[in-house]
C-alpha positions in Angstrom: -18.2 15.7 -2.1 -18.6 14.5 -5.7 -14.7 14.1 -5.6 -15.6 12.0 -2.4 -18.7 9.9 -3.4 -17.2 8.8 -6.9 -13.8 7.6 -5.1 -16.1 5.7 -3.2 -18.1 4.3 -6.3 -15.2 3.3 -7.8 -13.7 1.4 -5.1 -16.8 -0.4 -4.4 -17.4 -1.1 -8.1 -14.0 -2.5 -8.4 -14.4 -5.1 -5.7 -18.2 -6.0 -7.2 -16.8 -7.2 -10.6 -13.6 -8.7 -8.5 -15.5 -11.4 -7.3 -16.2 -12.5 -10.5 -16.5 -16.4 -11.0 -14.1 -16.6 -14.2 -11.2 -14.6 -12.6 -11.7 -17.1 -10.0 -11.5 -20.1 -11.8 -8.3 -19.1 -13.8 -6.4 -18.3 -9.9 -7.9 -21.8 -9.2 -6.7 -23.5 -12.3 -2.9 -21.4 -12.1 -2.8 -22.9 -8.7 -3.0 -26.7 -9.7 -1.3 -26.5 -12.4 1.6 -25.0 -10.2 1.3 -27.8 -7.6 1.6 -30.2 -10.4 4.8 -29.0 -11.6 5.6 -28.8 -7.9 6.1 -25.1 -7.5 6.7 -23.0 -4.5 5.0 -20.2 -2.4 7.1 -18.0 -3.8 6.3 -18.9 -7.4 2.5 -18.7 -6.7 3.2 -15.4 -5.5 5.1 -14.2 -8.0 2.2 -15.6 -10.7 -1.0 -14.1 -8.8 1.3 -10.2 -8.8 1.8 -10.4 -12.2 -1.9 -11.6 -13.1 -3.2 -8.8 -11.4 -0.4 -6.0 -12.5 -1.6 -7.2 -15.9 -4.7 -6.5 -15.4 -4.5 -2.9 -13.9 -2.7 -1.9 -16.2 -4.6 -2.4 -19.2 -7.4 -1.0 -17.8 -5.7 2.0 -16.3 -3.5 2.4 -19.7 -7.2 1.9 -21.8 -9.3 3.7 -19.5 -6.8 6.7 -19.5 -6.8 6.8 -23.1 -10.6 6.4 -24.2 -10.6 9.6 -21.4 -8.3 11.6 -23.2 -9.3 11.1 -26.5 -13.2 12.1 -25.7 -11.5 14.8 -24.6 -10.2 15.8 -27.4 -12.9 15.6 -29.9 -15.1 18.8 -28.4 -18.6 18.5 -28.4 -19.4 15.1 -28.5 -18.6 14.5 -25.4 -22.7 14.1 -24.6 -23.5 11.5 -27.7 -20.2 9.3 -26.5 -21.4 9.3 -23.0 -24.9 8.1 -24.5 -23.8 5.4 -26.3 -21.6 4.3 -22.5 -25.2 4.0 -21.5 -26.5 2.0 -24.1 -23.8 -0.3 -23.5 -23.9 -0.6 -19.7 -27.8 -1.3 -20.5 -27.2 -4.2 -23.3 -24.1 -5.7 -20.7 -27.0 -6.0 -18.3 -29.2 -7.3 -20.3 -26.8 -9.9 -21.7 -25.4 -10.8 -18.2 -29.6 -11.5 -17.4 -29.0 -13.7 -20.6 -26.1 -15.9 -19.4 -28.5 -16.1 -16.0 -31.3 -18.0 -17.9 -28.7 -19.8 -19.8 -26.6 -21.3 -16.9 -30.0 -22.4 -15.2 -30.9 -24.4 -18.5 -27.6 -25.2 -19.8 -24.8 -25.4 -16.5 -22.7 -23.5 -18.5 -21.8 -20.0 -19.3 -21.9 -18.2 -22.7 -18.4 -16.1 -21.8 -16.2 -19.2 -22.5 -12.6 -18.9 -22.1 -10.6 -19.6 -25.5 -8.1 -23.1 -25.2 -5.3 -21.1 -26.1 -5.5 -18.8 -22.9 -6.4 -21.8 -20.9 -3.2 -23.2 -21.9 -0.6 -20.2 -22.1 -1.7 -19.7 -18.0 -1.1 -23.5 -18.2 2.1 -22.9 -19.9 2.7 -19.6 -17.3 2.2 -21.8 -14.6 4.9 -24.0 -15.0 7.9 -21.5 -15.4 9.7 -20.6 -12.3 11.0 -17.1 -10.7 11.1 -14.3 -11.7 11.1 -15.0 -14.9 7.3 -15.9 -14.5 6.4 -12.6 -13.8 6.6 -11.5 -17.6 4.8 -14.0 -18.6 1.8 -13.9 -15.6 1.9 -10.2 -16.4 1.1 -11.0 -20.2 -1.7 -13.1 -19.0 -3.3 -10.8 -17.2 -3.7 -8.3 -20.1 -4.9 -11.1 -22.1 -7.1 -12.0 -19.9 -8.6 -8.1 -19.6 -9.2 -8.0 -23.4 -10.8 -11.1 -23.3 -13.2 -10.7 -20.6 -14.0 -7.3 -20.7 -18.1 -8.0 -21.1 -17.2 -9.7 -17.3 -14.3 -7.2 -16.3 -15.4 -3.6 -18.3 -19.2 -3.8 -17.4 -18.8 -1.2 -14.4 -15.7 0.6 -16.2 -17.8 1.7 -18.4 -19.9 3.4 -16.1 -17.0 4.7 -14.6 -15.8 5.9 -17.5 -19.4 8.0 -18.4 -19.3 9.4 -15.0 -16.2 10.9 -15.1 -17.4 12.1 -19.1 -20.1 13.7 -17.5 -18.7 15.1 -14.8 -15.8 16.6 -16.8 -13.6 16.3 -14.3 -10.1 14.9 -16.2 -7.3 15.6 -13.7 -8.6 12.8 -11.6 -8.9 10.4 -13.7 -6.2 8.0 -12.9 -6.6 8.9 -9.6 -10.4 7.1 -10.2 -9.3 4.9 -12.5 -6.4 3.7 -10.5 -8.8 2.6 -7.5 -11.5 1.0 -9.6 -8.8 -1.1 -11.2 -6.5 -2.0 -7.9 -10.3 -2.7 -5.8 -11.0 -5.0 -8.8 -7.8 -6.8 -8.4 -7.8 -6.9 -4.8 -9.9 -9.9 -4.5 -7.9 -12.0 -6.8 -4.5 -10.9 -4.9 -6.2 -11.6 -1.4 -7.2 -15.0 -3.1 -3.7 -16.2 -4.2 -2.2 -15.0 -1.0 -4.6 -17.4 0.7 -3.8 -19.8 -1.8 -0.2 -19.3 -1.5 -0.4 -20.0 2.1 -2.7 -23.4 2.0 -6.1 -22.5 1.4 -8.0 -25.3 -0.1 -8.4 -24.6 -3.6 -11.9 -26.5 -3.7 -13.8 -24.2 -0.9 -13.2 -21.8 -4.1 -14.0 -23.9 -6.4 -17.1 -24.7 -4.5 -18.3 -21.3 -4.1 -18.2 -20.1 -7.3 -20.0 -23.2 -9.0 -22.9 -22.6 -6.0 -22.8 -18.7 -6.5 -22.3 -17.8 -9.8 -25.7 -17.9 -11.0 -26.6 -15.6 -8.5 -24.2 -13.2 -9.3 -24.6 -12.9 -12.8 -28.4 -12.3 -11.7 -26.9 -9.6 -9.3 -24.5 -8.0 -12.0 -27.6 -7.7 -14.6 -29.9 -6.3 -12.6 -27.3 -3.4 -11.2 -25.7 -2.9 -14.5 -29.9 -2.1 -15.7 -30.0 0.3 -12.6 -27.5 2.1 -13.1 -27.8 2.8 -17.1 -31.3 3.8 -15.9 -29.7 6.2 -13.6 -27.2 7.4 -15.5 -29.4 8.4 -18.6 -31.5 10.1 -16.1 -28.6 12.0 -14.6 -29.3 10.5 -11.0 -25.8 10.0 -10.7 
């Protein structure tokens, strides 16, 4: 059952932070800039994969070895998962932050550097196969980047499975948190790919993103609260 219920978690957790309003933006941005240099389906394609295959696997490759390497170091397994809480519970409280700051400002404090901005520009423009190196690149930058936007909920993945000293599932866990969190951004570019209007997206993330920063804040608070209780 615990096997069960934390597979579940996972999963769920993975598509919560996948709907995340930056990650959206850059597959809206990769997408006009391939239009403007008059790319194909295929091309499109080919970019969103290796995004995404960036992204899981720097989290799986990360995730897998922060795992093993509490492992390792016996009997501080407790004051490691402690400070996972404390961290969840400042994420939340900084995510609350950005909340009050978008009302006042219309902006967000996790900016995206210019230099990513332009190497996805830069991405975007080669062709083939050849762009799947390059997307794939991307997406790991863009993991290490954004991981106050991306690692919030990893992290309480990662304490659970501390806790629970459970260690031959973790890639198992690990694996579906990270392809659940990419699955929104490959459903996205599919849609994309296949003549979704880019500005319904771009629409719906300006309208929504407030709220689910407010969302994300209060749920990352929650759940430090019930992890440092041992409710879950």
């Amino acid at each position: 059952m615990v096997f069960e219920k934390l597979i579940l978690f996972a999963f769920i957790a993975g598509l919560f932070i996948g709907f995340n309003p930056c990650l959206l933006a850059v597959i809206v941005y990769m997408h006009s800039t391939l239009i403007s240099s008059k790319g194909t389906r295929k091309d499109m394609i080919f970019l969103i994969f290796g995004f995404c295959a960036g992204i899981f696997s720097t989290y799986t490759i990360a995730g897998i070895w922060i795992l093993n390497t509490v492992n390792s170091l016996v009997g501080i397994q407790e004051n490691i998962a402690t400070v996972m809480i404390v961290i969840v519970f400042t994420l939340g409280l900084v995510y609350l932050y950005d909340t009050y700051y978008m009302k006042v400002h219309r902006e967000t404090i996790f900016t995206t550097p210019r230099l990513f901005t332009r190497f996805i520009k830069f991405t975007s423009k080669i062709k083939g196969v050849k762009s799947l190196a390059l997307s794939f690149l991307g997406g790991a930058l863009f993991s290490m980047i954004k991981v106050p936007l991306l690692g919030a909920l990893y992290v309480v993945i990662l304490e659970i499975l501390i806790s629970y000293d459970i260690y031959i599932h973790d890639a198992i866990y690990l694996s579906i948190h990270n392809f659940s969190l990419v699955l929104p951004t490959l459903l996205l570019g599919g849609m994309l790919a296949f003549g979704m209007d880019p500005e319904k997206v771009s629409d719906l993330k300006e309208r929504r993103r407030v709220e689910i920063r407010f969302i994300t804040g209060l749920t990352l608070l929650l759940l430090a609260m019930l992890l440092h209780f041992k409710v879950i």
